[in-house]
C-alpha positions as CSV (number, residue, x, y, z in Angstrom):
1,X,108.6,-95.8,-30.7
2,X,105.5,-97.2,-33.2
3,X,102.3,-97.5,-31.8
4,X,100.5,-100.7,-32.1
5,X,98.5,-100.7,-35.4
6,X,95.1,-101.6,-33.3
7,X,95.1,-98.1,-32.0
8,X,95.3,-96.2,-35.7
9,X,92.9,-98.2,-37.2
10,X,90.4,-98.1,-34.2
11,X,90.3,-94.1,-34.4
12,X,90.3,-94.1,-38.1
13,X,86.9,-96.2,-38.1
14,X,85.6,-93.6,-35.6
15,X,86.2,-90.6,-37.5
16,X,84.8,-92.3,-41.0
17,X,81.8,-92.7,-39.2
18,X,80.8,-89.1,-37.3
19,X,81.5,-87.9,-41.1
20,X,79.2,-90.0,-42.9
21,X,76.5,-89.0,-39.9
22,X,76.7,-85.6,-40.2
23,X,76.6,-85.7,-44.0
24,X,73.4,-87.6,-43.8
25,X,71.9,-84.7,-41.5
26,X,73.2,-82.2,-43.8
27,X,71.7,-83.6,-47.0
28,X,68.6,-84.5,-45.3
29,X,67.9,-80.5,-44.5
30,X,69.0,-79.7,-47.8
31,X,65.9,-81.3,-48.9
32,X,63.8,-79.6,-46.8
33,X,64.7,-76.2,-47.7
34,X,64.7,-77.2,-51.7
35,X,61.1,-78.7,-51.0
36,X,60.0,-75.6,-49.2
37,X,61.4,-73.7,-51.9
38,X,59.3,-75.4,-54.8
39,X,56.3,-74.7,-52.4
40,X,56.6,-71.4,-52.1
41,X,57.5,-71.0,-56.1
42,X,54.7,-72.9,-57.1
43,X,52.0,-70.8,-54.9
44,X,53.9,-67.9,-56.3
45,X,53.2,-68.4,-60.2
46,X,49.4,-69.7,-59.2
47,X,48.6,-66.6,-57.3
48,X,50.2,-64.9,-60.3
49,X,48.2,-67.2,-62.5
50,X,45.1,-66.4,-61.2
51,X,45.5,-62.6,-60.9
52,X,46.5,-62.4,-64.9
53,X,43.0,-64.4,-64.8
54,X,41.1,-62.4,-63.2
55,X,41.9,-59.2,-64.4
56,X,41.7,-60.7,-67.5
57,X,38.3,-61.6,-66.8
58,X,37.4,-58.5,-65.8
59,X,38.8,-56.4,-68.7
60,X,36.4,-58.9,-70.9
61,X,33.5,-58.1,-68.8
62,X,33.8,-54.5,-68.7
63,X,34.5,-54.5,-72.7
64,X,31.0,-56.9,-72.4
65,X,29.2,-54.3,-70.5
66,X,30.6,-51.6,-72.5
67,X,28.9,-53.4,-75.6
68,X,25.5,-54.0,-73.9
69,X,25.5,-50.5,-72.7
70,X,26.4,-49.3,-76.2
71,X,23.4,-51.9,-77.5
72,X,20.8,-50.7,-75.1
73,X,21.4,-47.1,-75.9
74,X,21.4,-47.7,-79.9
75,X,18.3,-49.6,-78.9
76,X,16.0,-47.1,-77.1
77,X,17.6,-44.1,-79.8
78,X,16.4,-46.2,-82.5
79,X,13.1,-47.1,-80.8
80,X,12.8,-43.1,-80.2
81,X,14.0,-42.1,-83.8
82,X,11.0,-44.7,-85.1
83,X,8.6,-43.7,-83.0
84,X,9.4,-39.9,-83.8
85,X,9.2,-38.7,-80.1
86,X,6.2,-40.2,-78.7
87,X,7.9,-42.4,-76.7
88,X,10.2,-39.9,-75.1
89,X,7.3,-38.7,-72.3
90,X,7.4,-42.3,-71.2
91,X,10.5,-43.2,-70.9
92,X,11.5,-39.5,-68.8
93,X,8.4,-40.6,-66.4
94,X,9.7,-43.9,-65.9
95,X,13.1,-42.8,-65.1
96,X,11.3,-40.5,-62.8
97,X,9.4,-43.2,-61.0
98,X,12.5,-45.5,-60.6
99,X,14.7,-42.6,-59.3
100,X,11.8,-41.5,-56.8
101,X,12.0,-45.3,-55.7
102,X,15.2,-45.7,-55.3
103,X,15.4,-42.6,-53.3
104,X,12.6,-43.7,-51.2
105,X,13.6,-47.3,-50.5
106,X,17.5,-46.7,-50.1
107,X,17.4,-42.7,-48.5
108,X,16.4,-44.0,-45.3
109,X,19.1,-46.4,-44.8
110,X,21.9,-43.4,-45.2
111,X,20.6,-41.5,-43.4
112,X,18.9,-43.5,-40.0
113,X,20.5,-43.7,-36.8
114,X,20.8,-46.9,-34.7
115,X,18.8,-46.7,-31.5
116,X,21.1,-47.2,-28.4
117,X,19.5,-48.3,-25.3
118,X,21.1,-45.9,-22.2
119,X,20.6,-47.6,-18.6
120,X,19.7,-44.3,-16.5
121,X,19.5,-45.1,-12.4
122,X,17.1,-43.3,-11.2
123,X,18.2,-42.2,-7.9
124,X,15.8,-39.6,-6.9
125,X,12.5,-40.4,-8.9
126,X,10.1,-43.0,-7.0
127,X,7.1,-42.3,-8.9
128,X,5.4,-39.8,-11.6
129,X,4.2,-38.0,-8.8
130,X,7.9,-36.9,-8.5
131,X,8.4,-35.6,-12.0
132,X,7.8,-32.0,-12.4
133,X,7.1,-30.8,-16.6
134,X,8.9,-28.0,-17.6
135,X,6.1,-25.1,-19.2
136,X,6.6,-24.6,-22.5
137,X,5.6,-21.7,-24.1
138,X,4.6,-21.0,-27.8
139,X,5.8,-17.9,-29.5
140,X,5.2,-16.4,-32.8
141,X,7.8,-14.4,-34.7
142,X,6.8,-12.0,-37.5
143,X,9.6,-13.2,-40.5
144,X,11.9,-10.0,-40.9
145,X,11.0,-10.5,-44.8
146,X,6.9,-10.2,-44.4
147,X,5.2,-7.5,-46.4
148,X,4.0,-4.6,-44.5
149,X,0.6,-3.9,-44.5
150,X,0.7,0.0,-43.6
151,X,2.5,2.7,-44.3
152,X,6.1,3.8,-41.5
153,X,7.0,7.2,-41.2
154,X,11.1,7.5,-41.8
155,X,13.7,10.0,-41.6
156,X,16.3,10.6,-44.1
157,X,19.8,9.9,-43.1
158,X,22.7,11.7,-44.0
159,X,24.2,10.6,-47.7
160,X,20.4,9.1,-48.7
161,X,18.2,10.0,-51.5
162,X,14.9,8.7,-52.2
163,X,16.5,5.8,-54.4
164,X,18.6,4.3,-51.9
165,X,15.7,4.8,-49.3
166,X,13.4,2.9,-52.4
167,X,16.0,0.6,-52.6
168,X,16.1,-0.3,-48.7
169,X,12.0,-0.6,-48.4
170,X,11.5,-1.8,-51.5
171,X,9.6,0.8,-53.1
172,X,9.9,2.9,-56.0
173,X,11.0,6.7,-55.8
174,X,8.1,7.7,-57.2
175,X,5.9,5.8,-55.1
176,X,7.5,7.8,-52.5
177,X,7.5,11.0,-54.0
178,X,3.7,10.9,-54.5
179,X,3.5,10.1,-51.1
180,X,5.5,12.8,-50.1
181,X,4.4,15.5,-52.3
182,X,8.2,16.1,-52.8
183,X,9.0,18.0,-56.0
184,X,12.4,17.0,-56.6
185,X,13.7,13.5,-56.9
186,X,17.5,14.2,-56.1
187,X,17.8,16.0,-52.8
188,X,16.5,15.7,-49.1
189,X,17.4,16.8,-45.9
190,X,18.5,15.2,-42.5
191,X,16.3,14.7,-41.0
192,X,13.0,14.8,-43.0
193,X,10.5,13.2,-42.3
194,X,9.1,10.7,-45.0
195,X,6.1,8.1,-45.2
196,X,7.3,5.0,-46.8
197,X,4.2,3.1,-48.2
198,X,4.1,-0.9,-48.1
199,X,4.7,-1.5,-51.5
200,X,4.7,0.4,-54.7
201,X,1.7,2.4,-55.3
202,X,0.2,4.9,-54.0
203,X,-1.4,6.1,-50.5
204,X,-4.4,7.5,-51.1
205,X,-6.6,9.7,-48.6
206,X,-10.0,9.3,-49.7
207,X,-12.3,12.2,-50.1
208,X,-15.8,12.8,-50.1
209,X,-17.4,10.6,-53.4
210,X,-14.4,8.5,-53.2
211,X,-15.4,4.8,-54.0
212,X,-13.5,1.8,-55.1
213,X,-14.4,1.4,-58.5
214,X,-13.4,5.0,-58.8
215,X,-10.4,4.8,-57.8
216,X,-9.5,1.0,-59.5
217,X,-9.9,3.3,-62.6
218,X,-7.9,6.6,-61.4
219,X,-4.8,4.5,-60.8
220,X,-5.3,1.8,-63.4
221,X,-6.2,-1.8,-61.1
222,X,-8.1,-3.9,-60.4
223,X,-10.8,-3.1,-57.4
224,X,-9.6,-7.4,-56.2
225,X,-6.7,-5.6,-55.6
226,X,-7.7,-2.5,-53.6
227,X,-10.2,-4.4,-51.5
228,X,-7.4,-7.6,-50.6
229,X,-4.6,-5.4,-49.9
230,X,-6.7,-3.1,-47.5
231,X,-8.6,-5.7,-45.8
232,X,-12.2,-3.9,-46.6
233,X,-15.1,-5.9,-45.3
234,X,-18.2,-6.2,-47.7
235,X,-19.7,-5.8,-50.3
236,X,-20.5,-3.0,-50.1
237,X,-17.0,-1.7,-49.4
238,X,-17.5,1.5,-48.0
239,X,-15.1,4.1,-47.7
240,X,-14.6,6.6,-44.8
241,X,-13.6,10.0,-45.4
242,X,-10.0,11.0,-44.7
243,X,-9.2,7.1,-44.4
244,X,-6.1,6.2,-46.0
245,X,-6.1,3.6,-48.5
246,X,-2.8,1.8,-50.1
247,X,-3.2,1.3,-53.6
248,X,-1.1,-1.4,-54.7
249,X,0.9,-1.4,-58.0
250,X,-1.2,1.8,-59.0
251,X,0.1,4.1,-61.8
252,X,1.7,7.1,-60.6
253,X,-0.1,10.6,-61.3
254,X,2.5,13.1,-63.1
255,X,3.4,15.9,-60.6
256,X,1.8,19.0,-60.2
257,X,2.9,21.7,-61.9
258,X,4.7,24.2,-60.9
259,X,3.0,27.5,-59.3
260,X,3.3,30.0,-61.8
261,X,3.9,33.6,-60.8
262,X,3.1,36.9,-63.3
263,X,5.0,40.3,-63.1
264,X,3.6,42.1,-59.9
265,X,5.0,39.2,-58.2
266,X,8.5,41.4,-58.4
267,X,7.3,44.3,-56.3
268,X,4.4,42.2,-53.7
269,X,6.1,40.2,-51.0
270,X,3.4,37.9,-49.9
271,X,4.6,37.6,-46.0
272,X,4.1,34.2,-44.1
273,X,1.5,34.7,-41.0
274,X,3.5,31.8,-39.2
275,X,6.9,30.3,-39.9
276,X,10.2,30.1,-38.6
277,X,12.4,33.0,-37.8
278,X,15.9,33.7,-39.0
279,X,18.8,34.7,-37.0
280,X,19.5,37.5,-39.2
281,X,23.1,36.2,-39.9
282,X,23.0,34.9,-43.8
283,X,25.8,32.5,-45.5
284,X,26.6,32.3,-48.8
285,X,23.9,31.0,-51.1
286,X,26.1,29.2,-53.6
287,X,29.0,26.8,-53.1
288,X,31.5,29.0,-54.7
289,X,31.7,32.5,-54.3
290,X,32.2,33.7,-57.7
291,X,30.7,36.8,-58.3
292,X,29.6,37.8,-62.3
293,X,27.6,41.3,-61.7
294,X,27.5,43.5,-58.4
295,X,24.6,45.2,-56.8
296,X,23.3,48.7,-58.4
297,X,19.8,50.4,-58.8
298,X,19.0,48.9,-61.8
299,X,20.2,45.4,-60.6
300,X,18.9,45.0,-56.9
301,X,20.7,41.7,-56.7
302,X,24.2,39.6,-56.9
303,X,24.8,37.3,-59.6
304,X,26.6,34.2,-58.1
305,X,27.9,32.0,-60.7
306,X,30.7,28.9,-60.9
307,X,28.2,25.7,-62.2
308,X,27.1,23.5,-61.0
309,X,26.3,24.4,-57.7
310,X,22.9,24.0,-55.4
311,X,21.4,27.0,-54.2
312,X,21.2,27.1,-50.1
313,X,19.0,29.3,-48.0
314,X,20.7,31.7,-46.4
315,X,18.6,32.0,-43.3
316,X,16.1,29.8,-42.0
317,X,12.5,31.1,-42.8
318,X,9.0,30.1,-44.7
319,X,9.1,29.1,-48.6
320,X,6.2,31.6,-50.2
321,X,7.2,31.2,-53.1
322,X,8.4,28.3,-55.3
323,X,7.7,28.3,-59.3
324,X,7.8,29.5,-62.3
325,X,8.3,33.6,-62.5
326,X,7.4,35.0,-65.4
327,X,9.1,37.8,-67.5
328,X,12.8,37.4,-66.0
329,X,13.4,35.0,-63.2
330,X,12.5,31.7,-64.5
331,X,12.5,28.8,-61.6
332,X,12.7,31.1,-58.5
333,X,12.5,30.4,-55.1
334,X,11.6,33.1,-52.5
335,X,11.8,33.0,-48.2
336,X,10.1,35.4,-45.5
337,X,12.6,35.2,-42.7
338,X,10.3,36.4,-39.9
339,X,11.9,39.3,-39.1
340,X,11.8,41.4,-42.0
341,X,14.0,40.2,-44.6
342,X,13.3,38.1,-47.3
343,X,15.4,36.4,-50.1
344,X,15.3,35.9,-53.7
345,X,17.1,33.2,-55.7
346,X,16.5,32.7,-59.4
347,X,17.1,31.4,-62.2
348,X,17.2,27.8,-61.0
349,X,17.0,24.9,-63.2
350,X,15.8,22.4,-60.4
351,X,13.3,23.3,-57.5
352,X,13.6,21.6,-54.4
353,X,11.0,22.8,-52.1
354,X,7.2,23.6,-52.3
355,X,5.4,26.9,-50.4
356,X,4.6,26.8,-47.2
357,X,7.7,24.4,-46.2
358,X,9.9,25.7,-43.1
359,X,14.1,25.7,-44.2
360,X,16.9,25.9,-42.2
361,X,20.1,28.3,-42.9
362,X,22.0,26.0,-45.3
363,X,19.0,23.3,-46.3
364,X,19.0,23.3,-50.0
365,X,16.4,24.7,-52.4
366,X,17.4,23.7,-55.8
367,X,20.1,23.8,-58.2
368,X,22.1,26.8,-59.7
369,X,20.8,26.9,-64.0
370,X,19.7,29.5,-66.6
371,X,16.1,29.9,-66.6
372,X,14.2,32.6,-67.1
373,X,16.0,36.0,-68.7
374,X,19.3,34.4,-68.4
375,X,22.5,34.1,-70.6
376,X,24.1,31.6,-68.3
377,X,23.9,29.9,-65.2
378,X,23.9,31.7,-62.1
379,X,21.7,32.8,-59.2
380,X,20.0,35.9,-59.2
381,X,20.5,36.8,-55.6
382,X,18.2,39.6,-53.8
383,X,17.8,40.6,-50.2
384,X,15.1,43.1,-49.1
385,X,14.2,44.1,-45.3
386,X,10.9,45.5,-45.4
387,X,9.7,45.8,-48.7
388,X,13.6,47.5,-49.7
389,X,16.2,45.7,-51.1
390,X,19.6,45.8,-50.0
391,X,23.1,45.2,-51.1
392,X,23.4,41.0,-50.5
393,X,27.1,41.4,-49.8
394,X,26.3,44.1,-47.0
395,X,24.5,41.1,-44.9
396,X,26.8,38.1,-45.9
């Protein structure tokens, strides 16, 4: 059965016109998104645009500046080369001036802190009569680095010598070998007592006609120097007798000589009236024990040989002699043990004590060497008790 035609054409008109509707919408958002498109294009190439601008701008600035800097510089050179220097001390002290300003009106600015206000409740605190000031109390420190004004007593440590004590005071080794009376330059003991002066120089005791014009020209400085260093009130700068005086910078006297002993010293002991006695047990005087020639009656001694080597003392006692023997033993070095013996060593190239100075067994007198009526180096080893001299290896 047909349906009547009014129905198919009804639905037909129906349909035709949803479609053309929604093609309408359809085309009408197209248009949006193609216009939002050639928005968005557009502000693309003008920010592109203006960023090959600019940094083409800038490239043709900096070449610019380059060009100015390059024509200021060829500028002052020239106006330096024409002017052959004499404008170069103007120029540096205006550079100077502009740096100094710029330091002085910009440094502040890096550096400053804002002030902050801080709200404080004051709970407890009425008045000023409630606030109680803290004392405060001034105090001077001595820097560690201030130059001393006197001379320190010091005692040697073990593995020092006087150039690593010079070296820690800063002094010279001979400064303090003058002060010291020491003979030798290389050795000390543990123990010893030294007097380190304030600077290099000398430490002078001054003696009766002592002034300080006389000694400005013993030591070779000024008198300024003598009378600043040592605070002396005057003129006139009087001296006291026995009063120590630093000399600064002043030239080292040479040492003394050594004592110099002829040949009766080989058969007269001169005994010490007061020293230090020995134990009476002696060690061996060298540090090796090589023996070169044995005791006999026409050789009251040992040789001990094996250089270099110093020469120890054998048993504590009193140096009473310390020099130069003539006729045989060369540098010798002889010590009254307080209890009737006595010891010999010679033929030493180095002296390291003076008469008069108390040893201990093992404290070191000098180094082993050939002086004197010697064909190599050795010590000449003697032992006497009483005045008679005994076989060294008998006591060792």
């Amino acid at each position: 059965m047909l349906k009547p035609k009014f129905c198919k054409n009804s639905n037909s008109q129906l349909a035709f016109s949803q479609l053309r509707i929604k093609s309408a919408f359809g085309k009408k958002v197209r248009g949006y998104i193609v216009f939002i498109a050639d928005f968005f294009a557009a502000l693309l190439r003008y920010f592109i645009y203006r960023t090959l601008y600019i940094l083409k701008f800038a490239a043709s600035l900096l070449k610019e500046s380059v060009f100015l800097v390059s024509n200021i510089k060829n500028f002052f050179v020239g106006r330096l080369i024409w002017s052959r220097g004499k404008l170069g001390r103007p120029i540096a002290n205006l550079l100077v001036i502009a740096l100094a300003l710029s330091v002085f009106l910009t440094g502040g600015v890096f550096q400053s802190k804002f002030v902050s206000a801080e709200n404080v409740e004051a709970e407890f605190i009425s008045g000023s009569n409630d606030i109680i000031p803290e004392p405060v109390l001034a105090r001077t420190e001595t820097p560690p680095d201030r130059m001393r004004e006197d001379y320190i007593e010091y005692f040697a440590q073990s593995g020092e010598n006087l150039s690593s004590i010079g070296q820690k005071f800063g002094v010279t080794v001979e400064s303090i070998r003058y002060a010291n009376e020491l003979v030798s330059l290389d050795y000390l003991k543990i123990g010893q007592r030294l007097l380190i002066p304030p600077v290099s120089g000398v430490i002078h005791t001054v003696k009766s006609g002592d002034s300080i014009s006389s000694l400005a020209e013993k030591y070779a400085v000024s008198t300024q120097a003598i009378v600043d260093f040592n605070y002396l009130d005057g003129p006139p700068f009087n001296l006291s007798v026995s009063q120590k005086i630093i000399i600064p910078g002043a030239k080292i006297p040479p040492p003394a000589p050594a004592p110099t002993y002829g040949p009766d010293s080989y058969g007269y002991v001169p005994y010490a009236q007061v020293g230090v006695k020995g134990t009476g047990q002696f060690i061996w005087p060298a540090r090796y024990r090589v023996i070169t020639q044995y005791f006999s009656w026409y050789h009251p001694a040992i040789d001990i040989a094996k250089y270099p080597s110093p020469i120890y003392a054998a048993d504590a006692g009193t140096v009473i002699r310390a020099g130069w023997w003539a006729n045989g033993y060369g540098f010798a070095v002889q010590i009254d043990h307080g209890n009737g013996y006595v010891t010999t060593y010679a033929h030493m190239s180095v002296i390291e004590v003076s008469v008069g100075e108390e040893v201990d067994r093992g404290d070191i007198l000098g180094q082993m060497g050939s002086t004197g009526r010697s064909t190599g180096p050795h010590v000449h080893f003697t032992v006497q008790f009483n005045g008679r001299f005994l076989d060294p290896l008998s006591v060792l």
